[in-house]
C-alpha positions as CSV (number, residue, x, y, z in Angstrom):
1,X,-44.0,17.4,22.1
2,X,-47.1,19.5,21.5
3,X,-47.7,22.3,19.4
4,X,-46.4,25.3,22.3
5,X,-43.6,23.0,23.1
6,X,-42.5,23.0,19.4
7,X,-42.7,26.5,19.0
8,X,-40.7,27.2,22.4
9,X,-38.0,25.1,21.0
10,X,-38.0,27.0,17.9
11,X,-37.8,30.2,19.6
12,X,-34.9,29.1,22.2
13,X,-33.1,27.8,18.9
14,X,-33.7,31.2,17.2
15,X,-32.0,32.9,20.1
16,X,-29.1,31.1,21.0
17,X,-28.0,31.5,17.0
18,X,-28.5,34.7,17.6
19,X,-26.9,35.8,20.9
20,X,-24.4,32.7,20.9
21,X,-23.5,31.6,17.6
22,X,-22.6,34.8,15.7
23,X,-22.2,37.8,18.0
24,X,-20.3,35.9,20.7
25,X,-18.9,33.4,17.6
26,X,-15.5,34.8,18.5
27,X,-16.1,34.5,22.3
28,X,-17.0,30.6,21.4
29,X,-13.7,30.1,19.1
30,X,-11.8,31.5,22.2
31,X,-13.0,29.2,25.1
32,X,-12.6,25.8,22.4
33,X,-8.8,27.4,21.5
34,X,-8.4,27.5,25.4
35,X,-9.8,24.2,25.8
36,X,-7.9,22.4,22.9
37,X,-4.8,23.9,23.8
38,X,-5.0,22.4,27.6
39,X,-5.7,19.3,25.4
40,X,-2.6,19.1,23.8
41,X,-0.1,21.2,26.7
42,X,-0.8,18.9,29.0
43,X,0.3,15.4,27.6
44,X,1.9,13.1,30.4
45,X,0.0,14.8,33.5
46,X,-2.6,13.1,34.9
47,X,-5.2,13.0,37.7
48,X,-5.7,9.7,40.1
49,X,-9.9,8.9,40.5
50,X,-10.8,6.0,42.6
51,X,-6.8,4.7,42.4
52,X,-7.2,5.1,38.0
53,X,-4.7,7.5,36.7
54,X,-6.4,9.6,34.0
55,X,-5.0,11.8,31.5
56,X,-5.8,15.6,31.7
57,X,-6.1,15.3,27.8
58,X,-9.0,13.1,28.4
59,X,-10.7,15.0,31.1
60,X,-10.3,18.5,28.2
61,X,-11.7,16.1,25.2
62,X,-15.0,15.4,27.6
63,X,-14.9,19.3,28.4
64,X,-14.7,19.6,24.5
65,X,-17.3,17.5,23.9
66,X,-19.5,18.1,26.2
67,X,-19.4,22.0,25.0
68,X,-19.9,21.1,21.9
69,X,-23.3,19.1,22.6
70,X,-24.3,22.6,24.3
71,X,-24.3,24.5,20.9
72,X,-25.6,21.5,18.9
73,X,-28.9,21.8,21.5
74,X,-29.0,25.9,21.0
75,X,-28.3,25.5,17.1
76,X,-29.3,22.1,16.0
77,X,-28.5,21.2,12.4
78,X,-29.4,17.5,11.7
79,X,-27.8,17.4,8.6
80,X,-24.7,18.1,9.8
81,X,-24.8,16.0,12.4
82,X,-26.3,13.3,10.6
83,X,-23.3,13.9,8.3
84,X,-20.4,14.0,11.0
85,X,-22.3,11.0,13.1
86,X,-21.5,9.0,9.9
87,X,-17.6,9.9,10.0
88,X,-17.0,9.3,13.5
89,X,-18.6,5.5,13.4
90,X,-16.0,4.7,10.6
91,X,-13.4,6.1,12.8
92,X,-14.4,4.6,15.3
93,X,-14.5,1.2,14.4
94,X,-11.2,0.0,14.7
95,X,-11.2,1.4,18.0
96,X,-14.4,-1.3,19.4
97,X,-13.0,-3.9,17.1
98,X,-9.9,-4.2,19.7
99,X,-12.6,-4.2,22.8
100,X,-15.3,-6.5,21.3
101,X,-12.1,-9.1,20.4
102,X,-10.4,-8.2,23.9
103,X,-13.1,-9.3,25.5
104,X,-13.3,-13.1,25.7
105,X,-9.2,-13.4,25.0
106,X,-9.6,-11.3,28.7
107,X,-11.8,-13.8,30.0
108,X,-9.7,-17.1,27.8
109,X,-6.0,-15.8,28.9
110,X,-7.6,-14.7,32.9
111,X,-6.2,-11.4,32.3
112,X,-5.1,-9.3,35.4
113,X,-7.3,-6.5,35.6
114,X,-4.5,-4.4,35.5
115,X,-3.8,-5.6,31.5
116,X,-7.9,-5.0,31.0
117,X,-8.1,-1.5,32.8
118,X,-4.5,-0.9,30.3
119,X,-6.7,-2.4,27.4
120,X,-9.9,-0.7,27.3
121,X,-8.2,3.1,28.3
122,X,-5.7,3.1,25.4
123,X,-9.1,2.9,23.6
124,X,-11.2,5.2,25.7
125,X,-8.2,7.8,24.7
126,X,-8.8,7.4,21.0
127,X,-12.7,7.4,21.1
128,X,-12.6,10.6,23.4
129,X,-10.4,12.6,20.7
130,X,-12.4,11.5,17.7
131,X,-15.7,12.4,19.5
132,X,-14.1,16.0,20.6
133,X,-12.8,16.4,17.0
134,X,-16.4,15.5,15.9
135,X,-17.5,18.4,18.2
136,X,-14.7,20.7,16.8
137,X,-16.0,20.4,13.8
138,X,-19.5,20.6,14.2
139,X,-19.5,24.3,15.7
140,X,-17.0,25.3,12.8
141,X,-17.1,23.0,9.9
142,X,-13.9,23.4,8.1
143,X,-12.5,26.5,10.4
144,X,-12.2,24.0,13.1
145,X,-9.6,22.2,11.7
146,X,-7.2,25.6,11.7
147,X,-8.3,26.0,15.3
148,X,-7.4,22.4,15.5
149,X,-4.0,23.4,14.7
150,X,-3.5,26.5,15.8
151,X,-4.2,24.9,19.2
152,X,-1.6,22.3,18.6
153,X,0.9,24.8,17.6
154,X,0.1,27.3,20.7
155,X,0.6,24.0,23.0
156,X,3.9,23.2,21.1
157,X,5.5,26.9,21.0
158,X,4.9,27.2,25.0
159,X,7.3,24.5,25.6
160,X,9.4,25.7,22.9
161,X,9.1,29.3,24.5
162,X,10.3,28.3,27.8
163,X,13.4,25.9,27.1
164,X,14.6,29.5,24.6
165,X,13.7,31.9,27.7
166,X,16.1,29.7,29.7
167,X,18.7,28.4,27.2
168,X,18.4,31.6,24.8
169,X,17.4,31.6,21.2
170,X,21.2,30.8,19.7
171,X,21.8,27.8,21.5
172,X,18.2,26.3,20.7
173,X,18.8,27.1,16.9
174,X,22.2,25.3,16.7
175,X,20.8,22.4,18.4
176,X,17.8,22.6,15.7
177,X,20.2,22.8,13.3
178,X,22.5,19.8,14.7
179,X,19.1,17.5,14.4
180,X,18.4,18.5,11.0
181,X,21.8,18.4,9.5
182,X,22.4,14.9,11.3
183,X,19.0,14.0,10.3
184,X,18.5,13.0,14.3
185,X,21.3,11.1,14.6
186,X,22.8,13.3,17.1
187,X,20.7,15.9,19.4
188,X,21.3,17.8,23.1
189,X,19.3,18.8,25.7
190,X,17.3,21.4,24.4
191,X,15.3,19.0,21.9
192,X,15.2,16.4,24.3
193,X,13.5,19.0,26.4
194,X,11.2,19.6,23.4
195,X,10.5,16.6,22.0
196,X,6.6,15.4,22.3
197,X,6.1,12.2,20.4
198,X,2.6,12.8,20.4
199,X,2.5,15.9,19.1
200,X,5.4,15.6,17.1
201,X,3.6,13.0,14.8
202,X,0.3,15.0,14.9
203,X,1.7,18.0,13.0
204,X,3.4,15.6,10.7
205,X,-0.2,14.6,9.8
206,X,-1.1,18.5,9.6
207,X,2.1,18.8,7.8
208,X,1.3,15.9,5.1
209,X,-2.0,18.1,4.6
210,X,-0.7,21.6,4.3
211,X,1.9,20.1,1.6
212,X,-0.6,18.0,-0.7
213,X,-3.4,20.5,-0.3
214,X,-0.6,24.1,-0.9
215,X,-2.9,24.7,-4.2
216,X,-6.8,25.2,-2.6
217,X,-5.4,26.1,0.6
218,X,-2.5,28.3,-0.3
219,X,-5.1,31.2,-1.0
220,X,-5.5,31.4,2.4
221,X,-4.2,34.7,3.8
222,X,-2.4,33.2,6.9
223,X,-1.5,29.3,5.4
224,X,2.2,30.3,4.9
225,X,2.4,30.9,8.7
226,X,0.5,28.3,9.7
227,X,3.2,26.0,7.3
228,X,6.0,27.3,8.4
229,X,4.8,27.3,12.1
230,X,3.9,23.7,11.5
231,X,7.3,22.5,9.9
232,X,9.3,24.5,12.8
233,X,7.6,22.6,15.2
234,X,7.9,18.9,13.8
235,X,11.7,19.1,12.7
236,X,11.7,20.4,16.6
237,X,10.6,16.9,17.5
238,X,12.0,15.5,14.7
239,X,11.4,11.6,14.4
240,X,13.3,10.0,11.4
241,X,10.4,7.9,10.3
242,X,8.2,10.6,10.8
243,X,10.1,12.1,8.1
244,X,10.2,9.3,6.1
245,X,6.8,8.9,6.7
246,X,6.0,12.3,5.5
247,X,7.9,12.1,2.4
248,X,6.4,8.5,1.3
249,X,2.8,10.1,1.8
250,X,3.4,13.1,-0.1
251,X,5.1,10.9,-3.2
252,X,2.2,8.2,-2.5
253,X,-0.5,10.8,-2.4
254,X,1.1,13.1,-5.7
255,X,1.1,9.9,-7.5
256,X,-2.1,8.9,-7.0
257,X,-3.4,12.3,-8.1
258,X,-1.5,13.0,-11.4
259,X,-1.0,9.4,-12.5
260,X,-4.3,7.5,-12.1
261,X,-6.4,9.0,-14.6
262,X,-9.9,9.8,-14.0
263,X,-11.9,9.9,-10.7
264,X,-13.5,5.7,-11.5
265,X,-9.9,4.5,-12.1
266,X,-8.8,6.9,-9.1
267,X,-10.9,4.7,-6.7
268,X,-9.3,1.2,-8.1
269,X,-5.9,2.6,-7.6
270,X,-7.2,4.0,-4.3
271,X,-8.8,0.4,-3.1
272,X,-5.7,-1.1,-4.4
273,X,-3.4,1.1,-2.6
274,X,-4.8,0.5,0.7
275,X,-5.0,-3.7,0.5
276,X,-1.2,-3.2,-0.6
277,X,-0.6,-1.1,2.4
278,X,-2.4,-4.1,4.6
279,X,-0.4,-6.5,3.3
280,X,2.8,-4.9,3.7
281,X,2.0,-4.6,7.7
282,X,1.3,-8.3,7.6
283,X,4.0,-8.9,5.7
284,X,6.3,-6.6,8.3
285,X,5.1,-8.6,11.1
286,X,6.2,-11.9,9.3
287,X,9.8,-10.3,8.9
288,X,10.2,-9.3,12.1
289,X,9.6,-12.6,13.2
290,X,12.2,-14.1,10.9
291,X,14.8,-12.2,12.4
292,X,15.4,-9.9,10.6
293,X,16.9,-7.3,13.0
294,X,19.6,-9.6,13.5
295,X,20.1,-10.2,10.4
296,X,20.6,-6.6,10.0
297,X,23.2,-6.0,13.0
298,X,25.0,-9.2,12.0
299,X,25.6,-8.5,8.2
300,X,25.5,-4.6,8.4
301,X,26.7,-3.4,11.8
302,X,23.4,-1.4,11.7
303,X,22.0,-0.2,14.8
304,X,18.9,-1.0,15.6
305,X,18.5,0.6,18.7
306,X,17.3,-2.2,20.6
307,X,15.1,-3.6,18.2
308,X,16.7,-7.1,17.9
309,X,16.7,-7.4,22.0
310,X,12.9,-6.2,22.0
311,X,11.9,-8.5,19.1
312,X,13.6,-11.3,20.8
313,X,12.5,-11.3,24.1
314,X,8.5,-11.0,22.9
315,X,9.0,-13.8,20.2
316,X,7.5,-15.9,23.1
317,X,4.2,-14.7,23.3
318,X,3.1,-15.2,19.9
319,X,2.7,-17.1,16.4
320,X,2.1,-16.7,12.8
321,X,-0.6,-18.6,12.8
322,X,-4.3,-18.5,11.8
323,X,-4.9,-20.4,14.5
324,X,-2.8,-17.4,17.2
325,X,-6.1,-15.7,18.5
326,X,-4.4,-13.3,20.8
327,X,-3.2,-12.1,24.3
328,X,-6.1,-9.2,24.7
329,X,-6.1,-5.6,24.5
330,X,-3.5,-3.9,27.2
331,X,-1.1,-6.9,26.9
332,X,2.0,-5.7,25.2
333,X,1.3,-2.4,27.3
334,X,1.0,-3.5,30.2
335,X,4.1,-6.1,30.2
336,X,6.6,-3.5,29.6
337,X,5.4,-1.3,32.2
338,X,5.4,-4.2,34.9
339,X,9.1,-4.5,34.2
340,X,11.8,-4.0,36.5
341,X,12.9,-0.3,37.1
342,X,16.3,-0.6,35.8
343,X,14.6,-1.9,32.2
344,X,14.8,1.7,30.7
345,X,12.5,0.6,27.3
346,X,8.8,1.3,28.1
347,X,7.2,0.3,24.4
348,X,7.8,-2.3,21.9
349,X,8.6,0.4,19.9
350,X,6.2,-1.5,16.8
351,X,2.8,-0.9,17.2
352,X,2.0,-2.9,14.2
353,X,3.4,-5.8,15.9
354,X,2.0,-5.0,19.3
355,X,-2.1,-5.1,17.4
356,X,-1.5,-8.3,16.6
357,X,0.1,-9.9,19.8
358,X,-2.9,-8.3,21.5
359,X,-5.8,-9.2,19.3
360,X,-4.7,-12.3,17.6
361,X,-4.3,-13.2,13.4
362,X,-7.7,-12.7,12.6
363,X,-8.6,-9.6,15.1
364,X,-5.1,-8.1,13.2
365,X,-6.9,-8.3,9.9
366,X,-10.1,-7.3,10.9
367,X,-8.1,-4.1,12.3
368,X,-6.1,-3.3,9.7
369,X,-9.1,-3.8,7.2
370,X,-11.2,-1.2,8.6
371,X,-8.6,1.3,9.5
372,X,-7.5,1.3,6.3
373,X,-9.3,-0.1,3.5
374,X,-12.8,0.5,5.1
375,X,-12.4,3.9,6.0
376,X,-10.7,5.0,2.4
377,X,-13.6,3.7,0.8
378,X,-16.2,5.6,2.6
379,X,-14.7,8.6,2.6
380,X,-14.1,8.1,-1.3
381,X,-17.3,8.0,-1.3
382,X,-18.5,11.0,0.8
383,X,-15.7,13.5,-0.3
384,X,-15.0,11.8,-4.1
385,X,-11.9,10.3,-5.1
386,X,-9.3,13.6,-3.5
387,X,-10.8,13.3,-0.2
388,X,-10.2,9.6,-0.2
389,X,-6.7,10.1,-1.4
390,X,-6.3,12.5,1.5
391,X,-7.3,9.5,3.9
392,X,-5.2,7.4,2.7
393,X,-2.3,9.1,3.4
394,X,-2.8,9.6,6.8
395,X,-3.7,6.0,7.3
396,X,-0.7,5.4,5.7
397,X,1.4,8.2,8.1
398,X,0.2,6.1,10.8
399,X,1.0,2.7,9.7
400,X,4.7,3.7,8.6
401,X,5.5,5.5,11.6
402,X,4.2,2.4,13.3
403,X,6.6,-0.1,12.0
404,X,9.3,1.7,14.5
405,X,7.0,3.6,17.3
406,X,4.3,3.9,19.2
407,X,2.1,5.6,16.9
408,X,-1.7,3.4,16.2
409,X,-2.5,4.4,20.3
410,X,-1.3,7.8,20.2
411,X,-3.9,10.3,21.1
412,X,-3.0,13.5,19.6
413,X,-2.4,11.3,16.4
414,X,-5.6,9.9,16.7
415,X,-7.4,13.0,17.1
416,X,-5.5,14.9,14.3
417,X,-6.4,12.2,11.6
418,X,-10.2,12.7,13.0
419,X,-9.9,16.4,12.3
420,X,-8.6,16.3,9.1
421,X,-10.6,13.9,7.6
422,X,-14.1,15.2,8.6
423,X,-13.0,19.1,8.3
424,X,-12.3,18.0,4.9
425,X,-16.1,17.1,4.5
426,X,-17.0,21.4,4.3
């Protein structure tokens, strides 16, 4: 680029800061609200392109995205970029671990290309969220994780709006109440009619934040609303191993920032803490195979909701073994859908489990070890030993909730960890 063309580029920088970054800055929050809340409303509808069904969420991440790369060309700052290009390459990683491993177990096991399509979209989901939450945070650094949320929340209330317009406001409280005082156990129509997985677990993440961070962020003028806004919304969708999720991060996370002395011994607790949290989903898995759900219905009379049946029945299809390489990314997923319409379960129901089916012993550890270990450490080291401590208890969120549900593949999960741990970084 010559000299003129420099300076034109210059110029045309100059003026979008100046008539699209701060006098139509609100204008600019308002259309990425808009668009983030159509993100996260729309969570099961999807559109049909060359006979592909594709989420709507995926189509308003690119929209996201694409918006974002708009404002990055008007107000370039390679700093920042440089900074956030970092974060989303760690976050990413676990994500092109499963399709660089998928690949020849595809080609190995002559996958249907109905189990690859399966495969590589349950990671094209992921990667579009982290790249729109990149975005997100881009235009507004730290304010983009409250528009994060606030977008959540907005998606969350309008289905809560409408089942109350119908049902009316007394009979959706003594439901609430019913699932809070049962602690899930029993529930009715109106929070079935409510309850988003998805987003039920992402606001548990927001929720983890807004209760180990209450002391910076508490100045805030409007974090009490956002909290209790937040904390409506989950027990709304209440999942008991979200909550028990929740709680074990908060007590995990308080304990590693009172009781671990100074910021050098912080980051051996903090590297400690996250091979202990590996080994405990390795040493799940192994459990699970032993039989242990029928070992639990058999001495206990506990319920397991299905577990034992679903454990059971995929015993089949895989080993603890070094030498277990894997069935391919898409597997599990796709072999539950392909069963027979009166099969009413969908999901394993144990992600941790389903990672390692599909990838094999040592794509499980190379997983694990960079969604975990990996990414606490960099992080550590970009935001100091709180930020890392912060990271880990979302990793750990995920991984607990993940023992019993769906969670590793969840979008909305996905993105909301993204969020929180680069908004963090300003």
């Amino acid at each position: 680029m010559d000299g003129n063309g420099a300076a034109h580029w210059k110029e045309r920088q100059k003026m979008g800061r100046r008539y699209l970054i701060k006098p139509g800055r609100f204008l600019l929050a308002a259309a990425f609200f808009l668009l983030t809340t159509a993100m996260y409303y729309f969570n099961t509808e999807y559109i049909r392109v060359g006979g592909i069904d594709i989420m709507y969420k995926m189509f308003f991440a690119a929209l996201i995205l694409a918006g974002s790369f708009v404002v990055f060309l008007v107000d370039t700052n390679l700093e920042k970029a440089g900074a956030l290009a970092k974060y989303t390459c760690v976050l990413l990683l676990p994500h092109i671990i499963v399709l660089f491993v998928s690949m020849p177990l595809w080609v190995i096991n002559m996958s249907r290309m109905t189990v690859i399509r399966r495969g590589v979209f349950e990671q094209l989901y992921g990667i579009s969220i982290v790249l729109a939450s990149a975005g997100l945070i881009y235009i507004f650094e730290k304010s983009g994780l409250w528009l994060n949320l606030t977008a959540m929340l907005a998606a969350n209330l309008i289905t809560i709006l409408k089942v109350i317009r119908q049902a009316g406001f007394h009979e959706y409280w003594q439901e609430l109440k019913l699932v809070v005082l049962t602690f899930a156990k029993e529930t009715g129509e109106l929070m079935q009619a409510v309850e988003i997985h998805e987003l039920t677990f992402a606001l548990g993440l927001f929720l983890l934040f807004l209760l180990v961070s209450w002391r910076e962020e508490g100045k805030k003028k409007l974090f009490w609303i956002f909290f209790v806004l937040t904390a409506f919304c989950f027990l709304s969708g209440m999942k008991r191993i979200g909550v028990f999720a929740l709680a074990l991060c908060v007590l995990s996370e308080w304990f590693l920032m009172l009781f671990t002395g100074k910021a050098g011994k912080r980051r051996i607790w903090l590297w400690l803490f996250s091979l202990a949290a590996v080994m405990m989903a390795f040493a799940y898995i192994c459990v699970v195979r032993s039989g242990v759900y029928a070992y639990l219905e058999e001495k206990f009379q506990l319920d397991t909701m299905g577990r034992r049946f679903l454990n059971d029945m995929i015993n089949q299809y895989y080993e603890i073994s070094p030498a277990y390489l894997g069935q391919g990314g898409g597997f599990i997923s796709r072999l539950f859908s392909d069963m027979p319409e009166d099969f009413t379960i969908r999901a394993l129901h144990n992600d941790v489990l389903k990672v390692y089916i599909d990838i094999g012993f040592w794509g499980f550890w190379l997983w694990m070890l960079s969604f975990f270990p990996l990414r606490v450490y960099f992080v550590t080291k970009w935001q100091g030993s709180k930020g890392g401590i912060m990271c880990a208890g979302y990793c750990l969120f995920i991984l607990v909730t993940a023992f019993t549900d769906n969670t590793i593949y969840y979008t909305y999960l996905t993105g909301a960890a993204a969020v929180l741990t680069m908004g963090c970084h300003f």
